[in-house]
Predicted model as a PDB file, atoms N, CA, C, CB and O in Angstrom, pLDDT in the B-factor column:
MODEL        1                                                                  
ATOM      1  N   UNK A   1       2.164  42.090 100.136  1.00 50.00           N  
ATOM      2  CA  UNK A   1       1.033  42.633  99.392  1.00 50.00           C  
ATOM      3  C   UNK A   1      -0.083  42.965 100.378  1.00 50.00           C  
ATOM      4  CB  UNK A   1       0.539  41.628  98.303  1.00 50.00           C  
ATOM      5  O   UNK A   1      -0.340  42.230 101.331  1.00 50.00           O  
ATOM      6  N   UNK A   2      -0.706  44.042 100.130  1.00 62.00           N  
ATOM      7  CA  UNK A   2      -1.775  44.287 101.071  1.00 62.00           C  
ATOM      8  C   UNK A   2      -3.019  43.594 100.460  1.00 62.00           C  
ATOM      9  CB  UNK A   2      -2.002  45.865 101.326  1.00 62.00           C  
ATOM     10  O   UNK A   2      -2.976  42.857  99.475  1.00 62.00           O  
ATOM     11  N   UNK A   3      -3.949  43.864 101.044  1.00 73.00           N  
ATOM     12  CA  UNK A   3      -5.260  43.059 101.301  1.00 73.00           C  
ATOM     13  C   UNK A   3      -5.657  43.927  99.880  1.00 73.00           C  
ATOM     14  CB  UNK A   3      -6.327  43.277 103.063  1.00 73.00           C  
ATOM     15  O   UNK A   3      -5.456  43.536  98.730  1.00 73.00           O  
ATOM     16  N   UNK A   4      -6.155  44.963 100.217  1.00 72.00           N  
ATOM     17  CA  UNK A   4      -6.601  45.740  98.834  1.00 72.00           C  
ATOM     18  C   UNK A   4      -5.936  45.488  97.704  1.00 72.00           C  
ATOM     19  CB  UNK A   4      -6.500  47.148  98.894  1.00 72.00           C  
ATOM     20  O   UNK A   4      -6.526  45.880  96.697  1.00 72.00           O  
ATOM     21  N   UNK A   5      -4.999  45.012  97.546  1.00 81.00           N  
ATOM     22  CA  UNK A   5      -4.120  45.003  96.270  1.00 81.00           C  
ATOM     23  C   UNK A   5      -4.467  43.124  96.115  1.00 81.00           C  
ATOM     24  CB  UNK A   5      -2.037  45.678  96.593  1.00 81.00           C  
ATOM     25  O   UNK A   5      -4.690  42.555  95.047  1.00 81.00           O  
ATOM     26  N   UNK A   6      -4.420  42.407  97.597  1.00 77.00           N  
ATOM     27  CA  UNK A   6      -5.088  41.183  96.738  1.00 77.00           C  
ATOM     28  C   UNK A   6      -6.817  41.518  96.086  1.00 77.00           C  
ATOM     29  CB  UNK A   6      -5.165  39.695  97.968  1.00 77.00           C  
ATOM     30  O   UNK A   6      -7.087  40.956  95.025  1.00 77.00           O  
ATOM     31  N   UNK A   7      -7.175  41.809  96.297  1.00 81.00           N  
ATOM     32  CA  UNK A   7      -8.930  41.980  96.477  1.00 81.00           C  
ATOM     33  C   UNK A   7      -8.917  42.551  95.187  1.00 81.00           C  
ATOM     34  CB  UNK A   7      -9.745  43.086  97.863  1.00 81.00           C  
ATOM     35  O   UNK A   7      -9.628  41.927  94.401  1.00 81.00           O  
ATOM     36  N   UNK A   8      -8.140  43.880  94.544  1.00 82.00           N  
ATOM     37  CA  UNK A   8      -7.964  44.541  93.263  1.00 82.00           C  
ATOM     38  C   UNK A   8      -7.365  43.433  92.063  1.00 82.00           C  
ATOM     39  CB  UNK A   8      -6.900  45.840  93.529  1.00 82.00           C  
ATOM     40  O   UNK A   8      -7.888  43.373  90.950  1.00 82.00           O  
ATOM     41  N   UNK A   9      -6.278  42.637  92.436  1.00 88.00           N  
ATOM     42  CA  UNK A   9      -5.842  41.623  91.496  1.00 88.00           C  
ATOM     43  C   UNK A   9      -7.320  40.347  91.576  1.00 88.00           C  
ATOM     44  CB  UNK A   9      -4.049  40.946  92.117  1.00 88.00           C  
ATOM     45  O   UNK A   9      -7.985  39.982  90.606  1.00 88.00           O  
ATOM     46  N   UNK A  10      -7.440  40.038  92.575  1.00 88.00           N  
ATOM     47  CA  UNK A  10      -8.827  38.969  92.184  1.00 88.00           C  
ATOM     48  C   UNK A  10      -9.637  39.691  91.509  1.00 88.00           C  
ATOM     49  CB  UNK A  10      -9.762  38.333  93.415  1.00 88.00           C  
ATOM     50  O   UNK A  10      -9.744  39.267  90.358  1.00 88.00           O  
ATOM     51  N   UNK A  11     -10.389  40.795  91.770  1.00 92.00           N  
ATOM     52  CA  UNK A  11     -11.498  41.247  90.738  1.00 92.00           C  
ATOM     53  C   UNK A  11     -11.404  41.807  89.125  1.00 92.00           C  
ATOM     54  CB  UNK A  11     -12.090  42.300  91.410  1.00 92.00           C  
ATOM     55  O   UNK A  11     -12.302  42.054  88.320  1.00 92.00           O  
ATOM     56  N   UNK A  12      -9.774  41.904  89.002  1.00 94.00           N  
ATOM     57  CA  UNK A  12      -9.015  42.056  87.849  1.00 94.00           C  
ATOM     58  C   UNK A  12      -8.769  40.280  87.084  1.00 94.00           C  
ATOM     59  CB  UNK A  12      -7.456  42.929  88.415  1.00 94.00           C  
ATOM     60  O   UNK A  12      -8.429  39.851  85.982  1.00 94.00           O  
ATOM     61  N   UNK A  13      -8.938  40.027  87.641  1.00 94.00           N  
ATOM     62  CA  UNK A  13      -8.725  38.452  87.134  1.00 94.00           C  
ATOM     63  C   UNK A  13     -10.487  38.081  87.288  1.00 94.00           C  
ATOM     64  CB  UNK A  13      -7.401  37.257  88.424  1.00 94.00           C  
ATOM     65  O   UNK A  13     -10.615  37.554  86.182  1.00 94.00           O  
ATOM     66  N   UNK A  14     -11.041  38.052  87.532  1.00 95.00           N  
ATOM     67  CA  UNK A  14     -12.620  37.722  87.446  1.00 95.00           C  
ATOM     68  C   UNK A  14     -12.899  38.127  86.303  1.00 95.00           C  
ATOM     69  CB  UNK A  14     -13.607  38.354  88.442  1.00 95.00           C  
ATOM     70  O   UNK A  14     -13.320  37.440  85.372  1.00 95.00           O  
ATOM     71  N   UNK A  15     -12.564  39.864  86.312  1.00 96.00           N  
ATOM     72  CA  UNK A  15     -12.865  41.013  84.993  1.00 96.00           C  
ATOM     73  C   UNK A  15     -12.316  40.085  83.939  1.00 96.00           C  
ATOM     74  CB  UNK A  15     -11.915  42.775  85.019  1.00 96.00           C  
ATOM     75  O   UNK A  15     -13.018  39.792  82.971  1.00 96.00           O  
ATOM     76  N   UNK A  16     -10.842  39.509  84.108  1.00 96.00           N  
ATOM     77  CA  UNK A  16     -10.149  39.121  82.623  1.00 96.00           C  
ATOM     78  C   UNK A  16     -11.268  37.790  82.055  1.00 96.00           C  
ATOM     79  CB  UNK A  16      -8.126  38.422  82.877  1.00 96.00           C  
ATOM     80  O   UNK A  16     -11.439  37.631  80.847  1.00 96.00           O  
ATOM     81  N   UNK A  17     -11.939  36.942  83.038  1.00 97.00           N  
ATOM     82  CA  UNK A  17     -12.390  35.872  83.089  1.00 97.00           C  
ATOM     83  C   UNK A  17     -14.018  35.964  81.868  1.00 97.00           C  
ATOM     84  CB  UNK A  17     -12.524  35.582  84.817  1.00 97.00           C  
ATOM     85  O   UNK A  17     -14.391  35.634  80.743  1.00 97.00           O  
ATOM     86  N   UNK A  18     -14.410  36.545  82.920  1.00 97.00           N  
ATOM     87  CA  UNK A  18     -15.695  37.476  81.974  1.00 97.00           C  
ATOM     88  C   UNK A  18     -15.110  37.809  80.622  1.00 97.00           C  
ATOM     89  CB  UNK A  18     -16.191  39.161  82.735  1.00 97.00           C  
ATOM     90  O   UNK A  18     -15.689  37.274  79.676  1.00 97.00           O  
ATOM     91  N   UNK A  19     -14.169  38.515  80.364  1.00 98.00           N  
ATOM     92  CA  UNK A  19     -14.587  38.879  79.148  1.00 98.00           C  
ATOM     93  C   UNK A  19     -13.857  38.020  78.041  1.00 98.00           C  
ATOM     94  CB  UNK A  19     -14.374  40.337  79.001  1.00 98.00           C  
ATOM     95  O   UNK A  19     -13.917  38.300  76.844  1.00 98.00           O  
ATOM     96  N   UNK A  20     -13.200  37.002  78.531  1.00 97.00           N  
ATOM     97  CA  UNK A  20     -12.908  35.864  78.005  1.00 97.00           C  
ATOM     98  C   UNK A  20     -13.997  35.512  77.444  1.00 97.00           C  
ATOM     99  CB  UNK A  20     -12.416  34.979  78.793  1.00 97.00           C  
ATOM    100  O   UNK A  20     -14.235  35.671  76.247  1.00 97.00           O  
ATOM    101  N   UNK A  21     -14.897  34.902  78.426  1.00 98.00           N  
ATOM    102  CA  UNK A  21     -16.010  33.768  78.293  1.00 98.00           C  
ATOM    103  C   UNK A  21     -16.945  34.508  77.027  1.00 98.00           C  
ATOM    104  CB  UNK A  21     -17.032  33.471  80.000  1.00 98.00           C  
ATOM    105  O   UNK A  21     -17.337  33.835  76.074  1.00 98.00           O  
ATOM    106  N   UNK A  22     -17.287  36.205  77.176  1.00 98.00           N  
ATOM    107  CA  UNK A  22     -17.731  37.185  76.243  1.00 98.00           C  
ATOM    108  C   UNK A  22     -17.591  36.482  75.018  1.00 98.00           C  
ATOM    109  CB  UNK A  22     -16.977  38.514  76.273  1.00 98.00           C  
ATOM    110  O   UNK A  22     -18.342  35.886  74.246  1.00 98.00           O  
ATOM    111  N   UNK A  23     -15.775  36.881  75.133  1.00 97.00           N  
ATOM    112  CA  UNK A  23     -15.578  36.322  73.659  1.00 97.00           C  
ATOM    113  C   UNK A  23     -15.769  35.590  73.102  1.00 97.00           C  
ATOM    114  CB  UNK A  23     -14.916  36.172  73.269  1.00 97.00           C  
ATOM    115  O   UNK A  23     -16.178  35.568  71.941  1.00 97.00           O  
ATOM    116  N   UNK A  24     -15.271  33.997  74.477  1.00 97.00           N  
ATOM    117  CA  UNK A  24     -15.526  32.675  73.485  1.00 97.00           C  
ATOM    118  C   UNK A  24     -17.418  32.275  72.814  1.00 97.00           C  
ATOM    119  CB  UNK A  24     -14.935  31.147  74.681  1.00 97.00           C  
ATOM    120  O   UNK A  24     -17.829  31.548  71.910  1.00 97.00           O  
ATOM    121  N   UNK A  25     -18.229  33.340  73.991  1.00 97.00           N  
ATOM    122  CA  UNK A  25     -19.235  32.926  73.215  1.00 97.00           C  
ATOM    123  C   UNK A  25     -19.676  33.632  72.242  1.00 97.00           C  
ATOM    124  CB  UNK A  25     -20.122  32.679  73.820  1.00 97.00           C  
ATOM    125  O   UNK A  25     -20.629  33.022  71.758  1.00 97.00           O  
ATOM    126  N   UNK A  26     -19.490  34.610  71.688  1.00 97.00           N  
ATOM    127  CA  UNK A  26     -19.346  35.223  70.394  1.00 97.00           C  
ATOM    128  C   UNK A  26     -19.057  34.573  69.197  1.00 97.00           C  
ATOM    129  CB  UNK A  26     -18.503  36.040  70.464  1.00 97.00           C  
ATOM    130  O   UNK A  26     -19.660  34.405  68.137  1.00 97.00           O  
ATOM    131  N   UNK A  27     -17.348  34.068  69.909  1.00 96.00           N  
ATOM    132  CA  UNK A  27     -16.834  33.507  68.600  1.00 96.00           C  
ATOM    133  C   UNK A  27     -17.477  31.816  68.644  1.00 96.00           C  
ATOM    134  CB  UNK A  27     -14.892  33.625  68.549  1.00 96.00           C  
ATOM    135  O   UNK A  27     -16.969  31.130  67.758  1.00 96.00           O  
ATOM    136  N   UNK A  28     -18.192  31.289  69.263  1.00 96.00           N  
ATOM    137  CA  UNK A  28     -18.916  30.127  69.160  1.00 96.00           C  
ATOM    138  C   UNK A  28     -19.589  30.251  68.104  1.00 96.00           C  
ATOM    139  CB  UNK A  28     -19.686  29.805  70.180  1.00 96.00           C  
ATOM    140  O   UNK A  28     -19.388  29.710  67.016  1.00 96.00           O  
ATOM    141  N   UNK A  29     -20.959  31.460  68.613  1.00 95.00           N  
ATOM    142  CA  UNK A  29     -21.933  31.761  67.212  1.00 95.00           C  
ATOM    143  C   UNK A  29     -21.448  31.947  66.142  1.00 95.00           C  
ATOM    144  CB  UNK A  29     -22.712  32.836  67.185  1.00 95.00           C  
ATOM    145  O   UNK A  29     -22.246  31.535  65.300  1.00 95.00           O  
ATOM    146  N   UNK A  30     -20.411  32.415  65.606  1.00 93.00           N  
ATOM    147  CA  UNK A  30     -19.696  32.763  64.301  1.00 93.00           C  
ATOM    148  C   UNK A  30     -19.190  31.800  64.301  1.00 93.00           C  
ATOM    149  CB  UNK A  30     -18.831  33.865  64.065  1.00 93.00           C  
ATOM    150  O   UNK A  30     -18.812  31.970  63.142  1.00 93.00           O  
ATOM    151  N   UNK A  31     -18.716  30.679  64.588  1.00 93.00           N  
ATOM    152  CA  UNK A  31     -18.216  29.127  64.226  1.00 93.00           C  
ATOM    153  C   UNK A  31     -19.450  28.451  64.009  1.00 93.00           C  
ATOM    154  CB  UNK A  31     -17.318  28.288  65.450  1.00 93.00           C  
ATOM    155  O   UNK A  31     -19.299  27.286  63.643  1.00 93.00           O  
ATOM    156  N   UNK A  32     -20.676  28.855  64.133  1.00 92.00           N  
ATOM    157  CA  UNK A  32     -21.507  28.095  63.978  1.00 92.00           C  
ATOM    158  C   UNK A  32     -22.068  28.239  62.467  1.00 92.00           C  
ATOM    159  CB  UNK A  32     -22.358  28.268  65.024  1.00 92.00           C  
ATOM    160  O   UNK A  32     -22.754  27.446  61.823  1.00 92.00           O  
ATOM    161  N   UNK A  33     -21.418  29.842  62.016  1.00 92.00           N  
ATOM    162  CA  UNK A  33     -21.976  30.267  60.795  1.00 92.00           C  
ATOM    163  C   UNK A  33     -21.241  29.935  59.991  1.00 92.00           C  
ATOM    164  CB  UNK A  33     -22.256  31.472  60.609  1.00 92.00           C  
ATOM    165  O   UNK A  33     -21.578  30.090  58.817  1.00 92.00           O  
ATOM    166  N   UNK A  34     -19.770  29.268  60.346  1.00 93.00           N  
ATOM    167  CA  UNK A  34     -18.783  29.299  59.194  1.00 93.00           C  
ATOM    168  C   UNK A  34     -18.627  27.789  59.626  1.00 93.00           C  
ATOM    169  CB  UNK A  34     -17.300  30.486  59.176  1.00 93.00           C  
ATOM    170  O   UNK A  34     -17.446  27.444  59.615  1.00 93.00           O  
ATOM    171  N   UNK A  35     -19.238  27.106  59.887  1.00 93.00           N  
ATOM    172  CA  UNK A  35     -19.088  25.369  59.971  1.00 93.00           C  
ATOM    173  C   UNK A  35     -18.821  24.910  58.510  1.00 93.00           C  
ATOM    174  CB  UNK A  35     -20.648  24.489  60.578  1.00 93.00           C  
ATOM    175  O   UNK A  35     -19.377  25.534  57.606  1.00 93.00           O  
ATOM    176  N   UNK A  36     -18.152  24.049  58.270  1.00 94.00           N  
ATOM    177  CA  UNK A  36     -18.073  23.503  56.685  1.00 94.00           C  
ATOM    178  C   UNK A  36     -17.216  23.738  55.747  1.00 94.00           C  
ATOM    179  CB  UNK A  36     -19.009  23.814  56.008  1.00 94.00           C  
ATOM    180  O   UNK A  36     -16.915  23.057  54.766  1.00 94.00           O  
ATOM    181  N   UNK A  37     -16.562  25.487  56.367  1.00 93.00           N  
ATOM    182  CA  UNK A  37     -15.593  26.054  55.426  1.00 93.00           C  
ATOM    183  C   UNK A  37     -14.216  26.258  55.988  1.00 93.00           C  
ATOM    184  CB  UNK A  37     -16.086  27.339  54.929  1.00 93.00           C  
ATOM    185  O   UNK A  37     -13.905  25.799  57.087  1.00 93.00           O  
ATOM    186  N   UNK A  38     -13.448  26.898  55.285  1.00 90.00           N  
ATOM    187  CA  UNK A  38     -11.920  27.052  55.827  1.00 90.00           C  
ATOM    188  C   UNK A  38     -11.673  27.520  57.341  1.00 90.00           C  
ATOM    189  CB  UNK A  38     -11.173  28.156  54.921  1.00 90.00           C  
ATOM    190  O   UNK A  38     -10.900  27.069  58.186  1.00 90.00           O  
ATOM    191  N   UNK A  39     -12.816  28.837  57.412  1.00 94.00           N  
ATOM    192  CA  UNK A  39     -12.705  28.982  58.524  1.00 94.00           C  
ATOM    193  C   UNK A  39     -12.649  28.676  60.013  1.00 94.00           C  
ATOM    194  CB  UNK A  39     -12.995  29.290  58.375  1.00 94.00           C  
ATOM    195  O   UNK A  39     -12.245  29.191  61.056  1.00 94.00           O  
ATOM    196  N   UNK A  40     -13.423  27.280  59.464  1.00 95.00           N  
ATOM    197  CA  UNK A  40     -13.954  26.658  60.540  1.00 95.00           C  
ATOM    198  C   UNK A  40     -12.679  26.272  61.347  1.00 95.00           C  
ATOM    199  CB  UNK A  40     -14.895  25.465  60.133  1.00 95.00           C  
ATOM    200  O   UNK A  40     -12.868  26.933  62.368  1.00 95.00           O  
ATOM    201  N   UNK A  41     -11.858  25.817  61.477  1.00 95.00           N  
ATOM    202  CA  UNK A  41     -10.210  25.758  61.915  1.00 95.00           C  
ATOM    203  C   UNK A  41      -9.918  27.161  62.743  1.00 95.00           C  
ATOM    204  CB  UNK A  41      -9.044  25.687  60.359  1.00 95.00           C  
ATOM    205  O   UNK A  41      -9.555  27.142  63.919  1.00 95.00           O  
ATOM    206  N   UNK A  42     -10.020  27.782  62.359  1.00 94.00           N  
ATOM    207  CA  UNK A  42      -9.836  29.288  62.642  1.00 94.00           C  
ATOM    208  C   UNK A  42     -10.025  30.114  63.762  1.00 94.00           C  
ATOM    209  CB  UNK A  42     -10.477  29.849  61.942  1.00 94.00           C  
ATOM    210  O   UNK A  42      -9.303  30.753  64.528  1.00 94.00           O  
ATOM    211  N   UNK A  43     -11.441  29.859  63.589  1.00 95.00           N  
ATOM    212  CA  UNK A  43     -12.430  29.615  64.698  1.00 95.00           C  
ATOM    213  C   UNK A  43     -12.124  28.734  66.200  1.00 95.00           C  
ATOM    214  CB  UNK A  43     -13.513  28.890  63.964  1.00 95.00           C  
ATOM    215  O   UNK A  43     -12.097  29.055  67.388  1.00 95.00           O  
ATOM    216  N   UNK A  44     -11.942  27.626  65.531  1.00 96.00           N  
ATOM    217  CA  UNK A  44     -12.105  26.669  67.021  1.00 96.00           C  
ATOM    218  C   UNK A  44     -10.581  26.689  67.462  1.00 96.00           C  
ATOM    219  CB  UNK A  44     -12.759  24.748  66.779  1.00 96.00           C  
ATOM    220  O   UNK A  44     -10.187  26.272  68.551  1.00 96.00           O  
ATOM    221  N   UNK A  45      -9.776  27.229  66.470  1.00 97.00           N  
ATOM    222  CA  UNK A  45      -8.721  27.558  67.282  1.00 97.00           C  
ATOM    223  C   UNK A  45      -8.680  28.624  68.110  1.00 97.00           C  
ATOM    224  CB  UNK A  45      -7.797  27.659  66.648  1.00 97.00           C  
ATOM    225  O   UNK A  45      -8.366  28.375  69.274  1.00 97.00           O  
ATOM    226  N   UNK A  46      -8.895  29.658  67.847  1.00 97.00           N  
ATOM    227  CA  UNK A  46      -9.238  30.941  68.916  1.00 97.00           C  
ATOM    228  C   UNK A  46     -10.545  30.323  69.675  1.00 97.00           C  
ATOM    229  CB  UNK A  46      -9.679  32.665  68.012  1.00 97.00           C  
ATOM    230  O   UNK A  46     -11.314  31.284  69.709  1.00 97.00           O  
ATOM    231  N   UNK A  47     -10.978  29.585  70.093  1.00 97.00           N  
ATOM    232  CA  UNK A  47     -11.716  29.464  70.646  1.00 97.00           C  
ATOM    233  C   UNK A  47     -11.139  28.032  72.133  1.00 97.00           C  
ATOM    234  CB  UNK A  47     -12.804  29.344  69.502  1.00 97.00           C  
ATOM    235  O   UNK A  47     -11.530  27.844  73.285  1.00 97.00           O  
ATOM    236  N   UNK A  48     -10.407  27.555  71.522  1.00 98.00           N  
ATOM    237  CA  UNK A  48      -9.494  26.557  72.006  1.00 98.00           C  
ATOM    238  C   UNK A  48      -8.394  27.747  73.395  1.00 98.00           C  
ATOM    239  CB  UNK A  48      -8.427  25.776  70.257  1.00 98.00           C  
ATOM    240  O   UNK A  48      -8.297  27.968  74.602  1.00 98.00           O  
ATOM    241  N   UNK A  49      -7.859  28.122  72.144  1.00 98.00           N  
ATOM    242  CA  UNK A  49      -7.018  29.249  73.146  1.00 98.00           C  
ATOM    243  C   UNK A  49      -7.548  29.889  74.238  1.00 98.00           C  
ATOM    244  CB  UNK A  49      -6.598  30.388  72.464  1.00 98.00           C  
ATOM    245  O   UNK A  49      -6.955  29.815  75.314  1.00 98.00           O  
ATOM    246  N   UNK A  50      -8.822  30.655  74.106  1.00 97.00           N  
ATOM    247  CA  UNK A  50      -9.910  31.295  75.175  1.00 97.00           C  
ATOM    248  C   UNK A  50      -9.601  30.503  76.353  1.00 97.00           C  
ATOM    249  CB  UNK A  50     -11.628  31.147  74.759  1.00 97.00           C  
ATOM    250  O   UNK A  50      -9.140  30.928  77.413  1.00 97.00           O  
ATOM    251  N   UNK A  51      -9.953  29.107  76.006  1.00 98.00           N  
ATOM    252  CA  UNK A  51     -10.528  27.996  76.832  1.00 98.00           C  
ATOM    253  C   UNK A  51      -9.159  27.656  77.642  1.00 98.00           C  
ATOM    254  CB  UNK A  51     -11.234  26.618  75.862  1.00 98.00           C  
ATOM    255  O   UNK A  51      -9.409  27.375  78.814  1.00 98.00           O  
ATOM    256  N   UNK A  52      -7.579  27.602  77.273  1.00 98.00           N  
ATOM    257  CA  UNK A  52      -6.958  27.939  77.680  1.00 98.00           C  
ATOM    258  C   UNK A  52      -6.721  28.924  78.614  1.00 98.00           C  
ATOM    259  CB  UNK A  52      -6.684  27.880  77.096  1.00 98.00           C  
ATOM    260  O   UNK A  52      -6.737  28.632  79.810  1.00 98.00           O  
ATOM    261  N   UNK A  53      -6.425  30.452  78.107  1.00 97.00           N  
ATOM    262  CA  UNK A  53      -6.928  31.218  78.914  1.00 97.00           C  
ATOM    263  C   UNK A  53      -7.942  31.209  80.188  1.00 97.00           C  
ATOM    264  CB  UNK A  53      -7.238  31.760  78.229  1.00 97.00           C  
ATOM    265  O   UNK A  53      -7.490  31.603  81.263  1.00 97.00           O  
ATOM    266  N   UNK A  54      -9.129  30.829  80.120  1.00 97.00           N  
ATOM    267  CA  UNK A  54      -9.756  30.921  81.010  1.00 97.00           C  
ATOM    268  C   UNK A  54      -9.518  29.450  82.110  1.00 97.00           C  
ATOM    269  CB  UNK A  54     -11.063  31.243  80.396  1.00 97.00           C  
ATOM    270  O   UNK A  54     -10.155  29.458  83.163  1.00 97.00           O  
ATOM    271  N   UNK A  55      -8.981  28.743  81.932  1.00 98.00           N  
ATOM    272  CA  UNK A  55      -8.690  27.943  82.774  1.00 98.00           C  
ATOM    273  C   UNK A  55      -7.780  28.278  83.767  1.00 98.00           C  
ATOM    274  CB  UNK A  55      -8.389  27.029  82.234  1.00 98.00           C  
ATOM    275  O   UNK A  55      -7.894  28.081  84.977  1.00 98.00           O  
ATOM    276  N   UNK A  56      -6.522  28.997  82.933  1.00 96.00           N  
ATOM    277  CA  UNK A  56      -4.927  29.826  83.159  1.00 96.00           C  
ATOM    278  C   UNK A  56      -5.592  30.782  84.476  1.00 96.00           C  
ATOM    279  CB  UNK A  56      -4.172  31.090  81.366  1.00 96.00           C  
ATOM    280  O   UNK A  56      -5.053  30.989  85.563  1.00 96.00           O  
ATOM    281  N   UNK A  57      -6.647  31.176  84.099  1.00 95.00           N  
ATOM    282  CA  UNK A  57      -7.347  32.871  85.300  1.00 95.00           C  
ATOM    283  C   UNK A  57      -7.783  31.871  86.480  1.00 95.00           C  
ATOM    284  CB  UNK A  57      -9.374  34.199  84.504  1.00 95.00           C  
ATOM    285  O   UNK A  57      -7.446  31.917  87.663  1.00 95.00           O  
ATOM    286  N   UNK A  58      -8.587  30.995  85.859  1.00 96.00           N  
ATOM    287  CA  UNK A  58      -9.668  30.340  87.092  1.00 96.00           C  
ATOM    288  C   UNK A  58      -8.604  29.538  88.068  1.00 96.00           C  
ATOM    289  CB  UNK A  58     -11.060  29.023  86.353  1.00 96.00           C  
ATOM    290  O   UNK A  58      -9.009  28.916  89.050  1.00 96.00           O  
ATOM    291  N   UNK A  59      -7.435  29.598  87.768  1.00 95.00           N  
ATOM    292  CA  UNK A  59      -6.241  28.587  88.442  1.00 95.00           C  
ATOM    293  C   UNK A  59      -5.702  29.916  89.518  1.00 95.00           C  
ATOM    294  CB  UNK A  59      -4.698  27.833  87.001  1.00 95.00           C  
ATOM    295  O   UNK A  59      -5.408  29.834  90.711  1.00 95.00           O  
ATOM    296  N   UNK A  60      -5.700  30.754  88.897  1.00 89.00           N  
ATOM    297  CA  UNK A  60      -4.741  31.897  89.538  1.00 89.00           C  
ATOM    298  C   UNK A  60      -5.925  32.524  91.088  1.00 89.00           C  
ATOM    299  CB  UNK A  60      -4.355  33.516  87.926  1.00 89.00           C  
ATOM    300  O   UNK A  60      -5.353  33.169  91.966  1.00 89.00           O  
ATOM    301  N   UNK A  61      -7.326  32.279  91.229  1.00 86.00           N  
ATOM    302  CA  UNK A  61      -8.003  32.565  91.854  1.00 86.00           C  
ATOM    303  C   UNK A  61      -8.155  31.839  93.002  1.00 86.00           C  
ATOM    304  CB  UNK A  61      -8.762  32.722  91.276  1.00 86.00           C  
ATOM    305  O   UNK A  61      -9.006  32.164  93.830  1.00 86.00           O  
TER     306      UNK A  61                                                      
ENDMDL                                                                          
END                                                                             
């Protein structure tokens, strides 16, 4: 692998990282609005997963 192609996969994995974190804090605030109800499960599961995810990227760096 060349240098540029590592340097392009790290900043592609930073990129994926970011917009992870985007999401999970999005979907935080909207777990905050649906606390109490069905959704609430829903929520902290996609939000669980993210957290997955972003661990999965920050390992690969």
């Amino acid at each position: 692998m060349l240098c540029g192609d590592i340097m392009a996969d790290k900043n592609n994995t930073q990129e994926r990282i970011k917009k992870a974190v985007e999401l999970k804090e999005n979907l935080q605030s909207k777990l905050e609005k649906v606390k109490g109800t069905p959704r609430e499960e829903e929520f902290q599961l996609q939000i669980d997963k993210l957290n997955e995810l972003i661990a999965h990227l920050e390992g690969e760096l």
